[in-house]
N, C-alpha and C positions, 0 to 999 in steps of 0.2 A: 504494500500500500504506500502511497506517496502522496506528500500534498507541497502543492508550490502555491507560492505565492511572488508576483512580478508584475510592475507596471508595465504595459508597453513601448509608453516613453516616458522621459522627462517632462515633456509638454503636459503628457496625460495629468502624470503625477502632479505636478504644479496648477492645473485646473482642479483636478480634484481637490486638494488640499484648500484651497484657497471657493472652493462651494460651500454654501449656507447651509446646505440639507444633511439632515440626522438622519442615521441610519439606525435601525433595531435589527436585532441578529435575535431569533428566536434558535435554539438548539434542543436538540434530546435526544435518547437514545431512539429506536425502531420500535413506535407503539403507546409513547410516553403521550403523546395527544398533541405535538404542540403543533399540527395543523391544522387541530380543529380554534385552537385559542385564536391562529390567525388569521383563518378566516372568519373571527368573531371582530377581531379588531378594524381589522380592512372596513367591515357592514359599520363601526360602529364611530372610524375616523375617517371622515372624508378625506384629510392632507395626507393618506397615504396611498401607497402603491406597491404593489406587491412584484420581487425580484422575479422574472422569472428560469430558473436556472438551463443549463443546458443538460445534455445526457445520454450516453450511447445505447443505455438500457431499450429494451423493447418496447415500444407504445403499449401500454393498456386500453382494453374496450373502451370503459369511458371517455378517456383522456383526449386529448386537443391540443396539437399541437400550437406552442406560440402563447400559448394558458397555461397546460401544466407543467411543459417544458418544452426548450427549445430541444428536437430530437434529432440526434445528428451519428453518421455514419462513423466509425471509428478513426477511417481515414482522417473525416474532414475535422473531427473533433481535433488530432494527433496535428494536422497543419494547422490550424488557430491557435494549439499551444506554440507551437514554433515560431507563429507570430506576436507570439505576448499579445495575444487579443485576449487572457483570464486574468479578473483581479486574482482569484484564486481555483484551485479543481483539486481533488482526490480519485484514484483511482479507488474506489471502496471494495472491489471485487474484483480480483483477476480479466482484463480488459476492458471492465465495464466502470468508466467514466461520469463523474459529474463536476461541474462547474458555473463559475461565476462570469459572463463574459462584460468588459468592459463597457462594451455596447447598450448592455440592458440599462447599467447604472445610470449611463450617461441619457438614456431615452427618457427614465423617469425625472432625474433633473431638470430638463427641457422641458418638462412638464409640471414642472414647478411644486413636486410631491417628495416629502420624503418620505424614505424606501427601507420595506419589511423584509428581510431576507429569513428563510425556512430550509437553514441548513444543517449538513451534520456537524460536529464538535470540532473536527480540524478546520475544517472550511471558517468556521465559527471564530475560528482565534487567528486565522489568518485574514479575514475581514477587519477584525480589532487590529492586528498588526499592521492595516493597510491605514487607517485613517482614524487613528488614537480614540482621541476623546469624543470624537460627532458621532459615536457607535455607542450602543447600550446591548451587549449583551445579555441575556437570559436564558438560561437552563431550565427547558422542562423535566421535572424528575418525578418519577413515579412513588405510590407510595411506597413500594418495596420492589426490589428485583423479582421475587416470586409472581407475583401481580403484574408486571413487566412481561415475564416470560409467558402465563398465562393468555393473558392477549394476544399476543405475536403465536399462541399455539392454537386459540380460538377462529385466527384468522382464517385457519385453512387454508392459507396460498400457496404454504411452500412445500417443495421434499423433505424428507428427515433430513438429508444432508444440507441442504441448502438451511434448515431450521437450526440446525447444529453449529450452523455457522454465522447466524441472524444473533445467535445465542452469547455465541462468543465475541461475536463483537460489540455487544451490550454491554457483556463485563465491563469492556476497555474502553466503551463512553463515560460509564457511568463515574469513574476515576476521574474524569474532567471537572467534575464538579467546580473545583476552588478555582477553574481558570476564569470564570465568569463574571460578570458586574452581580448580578440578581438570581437567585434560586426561586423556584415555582414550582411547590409541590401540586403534583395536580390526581388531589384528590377525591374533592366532591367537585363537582365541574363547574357549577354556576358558581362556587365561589372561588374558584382559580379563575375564571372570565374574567369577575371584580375585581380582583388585586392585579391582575392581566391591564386592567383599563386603566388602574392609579398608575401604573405603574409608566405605562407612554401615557396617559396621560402629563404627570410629572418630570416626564424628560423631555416632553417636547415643548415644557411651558421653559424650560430651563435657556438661560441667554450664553450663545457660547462666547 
């Protein structure tokens, strides 16, 4: 597994740095809910926009490209890296890819929204590492690993191997914890949404 983190340019870096817009980085392990918090927050702050990430994974039924991710060939994902078009990416799984492209950041700014990123925990601390303080990290954590593993076995979508390994890399989010600005136990859910809301609420009232 690998995670980089790189401007494409100087230019870049220097606009970015020098934009007004706050970024929220939601994080969790696989299962911990913290999709559903932000698509709570999106309905509930209009000044935000939600990232949309890239990803070589397979399209699901539902899914929409360009909404739920940007979904792209392995190739062309592997030439984007090589052109520093990612704030950040991991491979999370043996040639299967996700990232942040600099394009999506730069779309929402021009649109005058600051932007909800719904990443995993490396991606998560290399976003904090790209743009300090204008980033508010949060960690969704379940109330126990057991409860955690339950869910992700409830799902039903995986193999035992592929589960065996959803497993284990649970473990090794959940260790992240102390890397983060804010912890989010999310265990009754209407009131993880409320401390969810104080919470951008109070960072986005905040003057940088």
């Amino acid at each position: 597994m690998l995670t980089l983190f790189s401007f494409s340019s100087s230019d870049n870096a220097d606009a970015q740095e020098k934009s007004g817009h706050k970024h929220l980085v939601f994080t969790a392990p696989s299962g911990a809910g913290k999709t559903t918090i932000v698509r709570h927050l999106l309905q509930h702050f209009g000044e935000l926009d939600f990232s949309v990430s890239a990803t070589t994974r397979s399209m699901r039924g539902h899914e929409v490209d360009g909404k739920d991710y940007y979904f792209l060939s392995k190739d062309t994902f592997e030439r984007k890296l090589k052109k520093n078009e990612f704030v950040e990416y991991e491979e999370v799984y043996k040639g299967q890819y996700y990232g942040t492209l600099f394009s999506e950041v730069e779309r929402i700014e021009k649109n005058g929204k600051h932007i909800v990123f719904d990443i995993d925990v490396k991606g998560a601390v290399s976003i904090k590492d790209a743009f300090g303080d204008r980033v508010l990290t949060v960690f969704v954590k379940p109330p126990s690993f057991e409860i955690l593993k339950q869910r992700l076995i409830d799902r039903n979508t995986e193999t035992e191997e592929a589960l065996q390994i959803r497993i284990a890399r649970m473990k090794e989010e959940l260790t992240y914890e102390s890397k983060f600005d804010r912890v989010l136990v999310n265990d009754l859910l209407e009131v993880t949404l409320e401390e969810a809301e104080h919470i951008v609420s109070n960072f986005l009232s905040l003057e940088q």
